[in-house]
N, C-alpha and C positions, 0 to 999 in steps of 0.2 A: 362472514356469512355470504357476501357477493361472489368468493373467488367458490364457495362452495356451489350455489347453486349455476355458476357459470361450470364448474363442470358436471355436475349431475345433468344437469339441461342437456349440455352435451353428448354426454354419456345417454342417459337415456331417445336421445332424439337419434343419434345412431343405433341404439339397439330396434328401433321401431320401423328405421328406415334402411337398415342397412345394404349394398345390390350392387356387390361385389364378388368376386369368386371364392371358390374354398375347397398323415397326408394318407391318411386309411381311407376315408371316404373326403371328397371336397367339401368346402363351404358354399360353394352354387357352381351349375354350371351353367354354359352359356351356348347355346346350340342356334346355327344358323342354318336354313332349309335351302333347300336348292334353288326355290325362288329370291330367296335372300342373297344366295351368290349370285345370279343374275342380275341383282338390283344393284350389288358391289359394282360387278362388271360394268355396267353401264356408267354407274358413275366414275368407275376410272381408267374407263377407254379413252376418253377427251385427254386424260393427262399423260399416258402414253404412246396416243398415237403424233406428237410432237416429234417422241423419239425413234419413230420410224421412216421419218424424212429426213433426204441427203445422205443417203446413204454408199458411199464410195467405194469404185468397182474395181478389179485392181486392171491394169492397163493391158490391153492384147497387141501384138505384134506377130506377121508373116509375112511369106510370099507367095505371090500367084503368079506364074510364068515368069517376065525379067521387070517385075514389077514389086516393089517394097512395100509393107504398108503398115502403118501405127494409129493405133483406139487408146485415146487417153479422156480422163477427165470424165470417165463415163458414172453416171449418179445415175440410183435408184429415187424419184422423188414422189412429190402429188400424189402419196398410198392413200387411198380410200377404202373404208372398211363400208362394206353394204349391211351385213350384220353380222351377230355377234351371239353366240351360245356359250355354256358352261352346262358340262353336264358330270356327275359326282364321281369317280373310280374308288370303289370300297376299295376301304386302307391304301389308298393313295392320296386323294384330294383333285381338285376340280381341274378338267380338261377345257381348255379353251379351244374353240373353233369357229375362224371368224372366213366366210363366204363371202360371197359376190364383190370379191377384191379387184379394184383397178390402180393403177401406175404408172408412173411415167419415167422413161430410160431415156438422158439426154446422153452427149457423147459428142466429143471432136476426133476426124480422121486426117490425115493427111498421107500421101502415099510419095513415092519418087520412081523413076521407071530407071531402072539401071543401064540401061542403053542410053546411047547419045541419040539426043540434045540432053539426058536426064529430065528430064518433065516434072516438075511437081506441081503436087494439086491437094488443096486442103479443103474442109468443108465439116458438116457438124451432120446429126443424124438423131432424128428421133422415136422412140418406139413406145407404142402403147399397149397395155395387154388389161384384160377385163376378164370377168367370168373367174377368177381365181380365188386359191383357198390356203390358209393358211391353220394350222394348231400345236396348241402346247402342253404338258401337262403341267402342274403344279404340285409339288408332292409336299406333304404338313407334315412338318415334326414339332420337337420339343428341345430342346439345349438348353440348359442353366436357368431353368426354369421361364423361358421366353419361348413362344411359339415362332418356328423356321417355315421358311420356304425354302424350294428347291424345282425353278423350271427345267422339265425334264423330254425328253421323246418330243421337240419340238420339226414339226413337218412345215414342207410350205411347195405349193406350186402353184405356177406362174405361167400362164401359156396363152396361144392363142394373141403373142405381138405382130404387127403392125407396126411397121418398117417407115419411115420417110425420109429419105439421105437427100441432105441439101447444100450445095456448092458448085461454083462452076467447075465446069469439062467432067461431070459426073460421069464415072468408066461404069457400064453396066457389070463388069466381073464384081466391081466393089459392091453392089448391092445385092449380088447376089452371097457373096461372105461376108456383108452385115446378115442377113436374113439368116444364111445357117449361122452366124455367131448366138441370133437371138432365140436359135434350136437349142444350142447346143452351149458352147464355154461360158458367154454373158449370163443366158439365161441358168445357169447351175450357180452361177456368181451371184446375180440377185437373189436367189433360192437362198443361197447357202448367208447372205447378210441378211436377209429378212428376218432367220431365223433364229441368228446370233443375237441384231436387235432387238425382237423380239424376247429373248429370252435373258438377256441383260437389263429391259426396263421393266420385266414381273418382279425381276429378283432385285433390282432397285429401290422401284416405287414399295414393294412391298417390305424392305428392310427400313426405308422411309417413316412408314408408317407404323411400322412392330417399335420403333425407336422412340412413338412417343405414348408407349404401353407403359406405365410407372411399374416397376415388381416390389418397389418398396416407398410405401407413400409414411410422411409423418403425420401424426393425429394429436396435433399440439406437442407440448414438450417432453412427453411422457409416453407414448405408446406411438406405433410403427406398425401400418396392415401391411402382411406378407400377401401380395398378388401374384406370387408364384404358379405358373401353369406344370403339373404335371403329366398331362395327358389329356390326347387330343383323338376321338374315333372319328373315322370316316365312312360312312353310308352311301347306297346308293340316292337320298331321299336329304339327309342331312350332315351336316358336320357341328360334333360337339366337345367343348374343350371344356377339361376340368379343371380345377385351380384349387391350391390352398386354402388361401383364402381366412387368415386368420391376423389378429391382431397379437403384438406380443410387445411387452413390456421395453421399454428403448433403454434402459440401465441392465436389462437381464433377457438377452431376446431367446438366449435357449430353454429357458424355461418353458414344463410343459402345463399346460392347465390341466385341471382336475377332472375329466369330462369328455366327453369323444365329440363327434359330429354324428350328426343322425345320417342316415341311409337316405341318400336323395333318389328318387325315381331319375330314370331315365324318358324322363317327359318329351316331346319334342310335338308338333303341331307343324305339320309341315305346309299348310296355309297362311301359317303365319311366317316374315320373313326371319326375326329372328324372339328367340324365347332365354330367360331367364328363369333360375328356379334357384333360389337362397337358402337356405337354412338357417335357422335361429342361432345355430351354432358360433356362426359369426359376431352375433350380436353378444355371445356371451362372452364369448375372449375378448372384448371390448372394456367390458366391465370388470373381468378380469386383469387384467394390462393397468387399467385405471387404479385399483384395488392395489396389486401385487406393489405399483409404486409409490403407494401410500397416497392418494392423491385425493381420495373418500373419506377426508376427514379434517376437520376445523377446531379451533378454538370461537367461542362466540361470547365475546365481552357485554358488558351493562350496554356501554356506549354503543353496540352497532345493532342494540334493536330501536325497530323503529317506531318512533314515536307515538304510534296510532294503533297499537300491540296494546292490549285488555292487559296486557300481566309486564310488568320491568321486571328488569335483572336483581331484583334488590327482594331480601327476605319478608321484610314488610309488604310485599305485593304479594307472597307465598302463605302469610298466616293464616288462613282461611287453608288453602289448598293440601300445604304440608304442615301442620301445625309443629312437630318434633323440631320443624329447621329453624322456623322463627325461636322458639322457646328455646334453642340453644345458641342461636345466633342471630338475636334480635338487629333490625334495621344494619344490614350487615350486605353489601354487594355481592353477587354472583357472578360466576363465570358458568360458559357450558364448554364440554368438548363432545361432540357430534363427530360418532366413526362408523362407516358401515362396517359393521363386524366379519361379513364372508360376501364373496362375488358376489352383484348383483346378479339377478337371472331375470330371464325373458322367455315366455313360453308363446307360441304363436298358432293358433287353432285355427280354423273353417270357423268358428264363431267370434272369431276379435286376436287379441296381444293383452298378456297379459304378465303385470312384472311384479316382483317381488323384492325386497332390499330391506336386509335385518339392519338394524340400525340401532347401537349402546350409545347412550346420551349420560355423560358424567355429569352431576352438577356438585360444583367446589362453589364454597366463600371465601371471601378476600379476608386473611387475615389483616395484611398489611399490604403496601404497594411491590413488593415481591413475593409472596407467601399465599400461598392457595389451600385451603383443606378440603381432601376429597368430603362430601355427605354421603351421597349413593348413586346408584347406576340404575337408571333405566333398558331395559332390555326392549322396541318396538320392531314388531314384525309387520312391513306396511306392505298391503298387495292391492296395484293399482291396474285400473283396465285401460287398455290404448286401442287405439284407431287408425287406421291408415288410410288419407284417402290418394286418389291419384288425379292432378290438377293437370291436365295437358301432359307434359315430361315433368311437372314432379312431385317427387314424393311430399304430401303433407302429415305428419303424426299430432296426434295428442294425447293425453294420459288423464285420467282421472281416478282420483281414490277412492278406492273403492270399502276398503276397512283398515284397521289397525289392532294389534292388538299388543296391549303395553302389559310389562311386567316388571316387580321389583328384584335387583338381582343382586343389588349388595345394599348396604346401608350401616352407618354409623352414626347415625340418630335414632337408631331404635324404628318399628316397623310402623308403615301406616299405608294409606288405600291410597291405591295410584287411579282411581276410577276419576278423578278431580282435573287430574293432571291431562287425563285422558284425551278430556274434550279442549282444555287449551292446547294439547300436541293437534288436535284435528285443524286447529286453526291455524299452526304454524303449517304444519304440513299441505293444506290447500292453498297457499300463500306459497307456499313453495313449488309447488305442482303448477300454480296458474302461472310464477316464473317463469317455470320452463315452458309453458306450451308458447310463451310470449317469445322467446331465444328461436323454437321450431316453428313459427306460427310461416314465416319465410319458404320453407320446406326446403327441398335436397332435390335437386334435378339429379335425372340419371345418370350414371356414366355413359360416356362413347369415348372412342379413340378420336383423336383430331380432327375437324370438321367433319366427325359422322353424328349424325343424333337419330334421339327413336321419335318419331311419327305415331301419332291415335295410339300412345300403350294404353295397357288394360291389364288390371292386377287382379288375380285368383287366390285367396289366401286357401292353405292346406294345413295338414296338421303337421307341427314345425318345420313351417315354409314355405312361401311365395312364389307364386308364378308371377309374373309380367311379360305379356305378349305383347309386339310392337312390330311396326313398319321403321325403313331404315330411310332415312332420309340425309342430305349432304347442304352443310353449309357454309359458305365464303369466307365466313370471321374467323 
């Protein structure tokens, strides 16, 4: 009985809560607004603009009349970003453009004058430039069911440096070919590694980060949710990724359930930074996967009810209720076996959640210590109402019963009135219900990817299917 209501609890407290993706139509999608990419932005400029200092220029070498001269060791460093935009390219993905950029160009020179006495003179030089701009684009795709980047059309200029050459016996020619270097070879040189940079830690940090997307999470020992992204649009206003999004059985994953997914709107709220929108469809391949592995279903001996149960497992507790059982099997032990008969289902409205779970209840006596005789089969069709609320980030459910309705469907003791049995099934059943809201009573924080979480969400139910609108927030842990 434990291992049964440990997974209905389960099972049902995922169908209530479930806020994952979802290959005809998805199981949720996930759309983030333009203000929501700037929120990203922000938070992961700090972690890339590490990677745009010290940047190594590669060494210049010439001559000015009978004079030699050599630029090594020259670094691009101290980048400073003044700010920072992202703005959407339909069917592209987000353009980075970051302004009022300053830096600093260090550098060691040394020259030799090729006439006698040969002369050399060494010394170092520094250059500052401000007012500059650099951008990138970002281009979204999809591969093997993970969403891709792809930094693309990455631009950058640099101008407007500020020269200071410092060393004894400074030749004025020298500063005047640092200054056109800083026009001209260096400064294309900085350009052209800014860019690189730049365009190396998007597609980094963002592989980084796609890396710790699960596409295949396990759901106990018995079922496996497919987080597969299929498709990802790009808006001037939003970006929205669609996913699979279904549960599938871990002994049989290509099987298909019996049942589509519903048509999700194409919701998006572009004051909010990012929106989810689920479908119940999820919650039913759950139940499904659970079901298909046989896992919705118990034997329940004398011994494991519990003591403080109006009715034991023993015929003598039954003579009143079923009188046929006792009169053929007087003071005689029971067994039950408890199987949901077909998928559980979850229907989810703009007025509540609401689930249903047909459920056949055999009850056998114990001839001997190996020997069971089937009596009859209970047929219960139980439809319970659920609740969602949203606690800060997370999801809380709970269920209550709402009716039942019992019938007899076989019997080998000759026929009698299940109207008896009725109201003891109501008591095992609310004893089991209050179970599970005890296992959910915890709730389900939302998903994010790796140190991202949602901030103030806020849940909209619809007809099969849930919004939750949220602010994006980053955290340390």
């Amino acid at each position: 009985m434990q291992r049964l209501l440990s997974i209905l609890s389960f099972a049902f407290f995922i169908f209530l809560t479930l806020h994952i993706c979802g290959a005809v139509n998805p199981g949720m999608k996930l759309t983030v607004s333009a203000q929501g990419m700037n929120k990203i932005l922000h938070i992961g400029l700090p972690k890339i603009l590490p990677q745009l200092q010290k940047l190594e220029l590669p060494k210049v070498h010439g001559k000015h009349d009978h004079w030699k001269y050599h630029i090594k060791d020259i670094v691009l460093e101290s980048l400073k970003i003044g700010k920072a935009d992202i703005a959407l390219i339909k069917g592209v993905g987000p353009k980075l453009t970051l302004s009022d950029i300053s830096a600093h160009v260090h550098l060691h020179w040394k020259v030799k004058d090729s006439h006698w006495p040969h002369i050399k003179l060494k010394g170092s030089a520094d250059a500052y430039c401000s007012d500059s701009t650099a951008s990138i684009e970002v281009k979204l795709g999809v591969a093997d069911g993970r969403p891709t980047v792809s930094a693309q059309n990455e631009e950058a200029s640099l101008h407007d440096f500020k020269v200071e050459v410092h060393g004894h016996g400074t030749l004025g020619w020298l500063v005047d070919v640092l200054h056109k270097l800083f026009t001209g070879d260096v400064k294309n040189d900085a350009e052209s590694a800014l860019k690189s940079a730049l365009k190396d830690a998007i597609n980094k940090d963002a592989e980084d980060v796609l890396k710790t997307l699960p596409l295949l999470t396990h759901v106990g020992k018995y079922s496996e949710f497919n987080f597969s992204i299929f498709n990802i649009t790009v808006e001037t206003g939003y970006v929205t990724a669609e996913a699979l999004g279904k549960f599938v059985p871990t002994d049989n994953p290509a099987i298909h359930e019996p049942f589509l997914p519903p048509l999700l709107p194409n919701y998006h709220n572009i004051s909010e930074e990012i929106t989810m929108v689920m479908g119940d469809f999820v919650a039913n391949t759950l139940g499904f996967s659970f079901w298909e592995e046989k896992q919705l279903r118990v034997w329940v001996t004398a011994s494991e009810v519990p003591k403080e149960s109006p009715v034991q497992l023993n015929t003598s507790d039954f003579k009143v209720l079923v009188p046929p059982l006792y009169t053929k099997y007087p003071n005689k032990q029971m067994a039950m076996f408890i199987e949901v008969s077909s998928p559980p289902r979850v229907d989810v409205a703009v007025t509540g959640i609401t689930a249903y779970a047909d459920t056949d209840v055999t009850v056998y006596v114990r001839k001997n210590a190996t020997e069971l005789i089937s009596c009859f089969t209970l047929s219960i069709n139980v439809t319970m109402s659920g609740s969602l609320a949203l606690d800060n980030t997370t999801l809380k459910p709970t269920l209550k019963r709402i009716s039942q309705k019992t019938s007899l469907v076989h019997s080998s003791i000759g026929t009698f009135s299940v109207t008896p049995l009725s109201s003891i099934l109501s008591f095992f059943l609310d004893a089991m219900i209050g179970t599970v809201n005890k296992y959910m009573a915890e709730g389900w924080p939302l998903p994010t990817v790796e140190h991202f979480e949602f901030v103030t969400p806020k849940m909209i139910p619809e007809n099969h299917y849930f919004i939750i609108e949220s602010d994006i927030g980053y955290s340390k842990k």
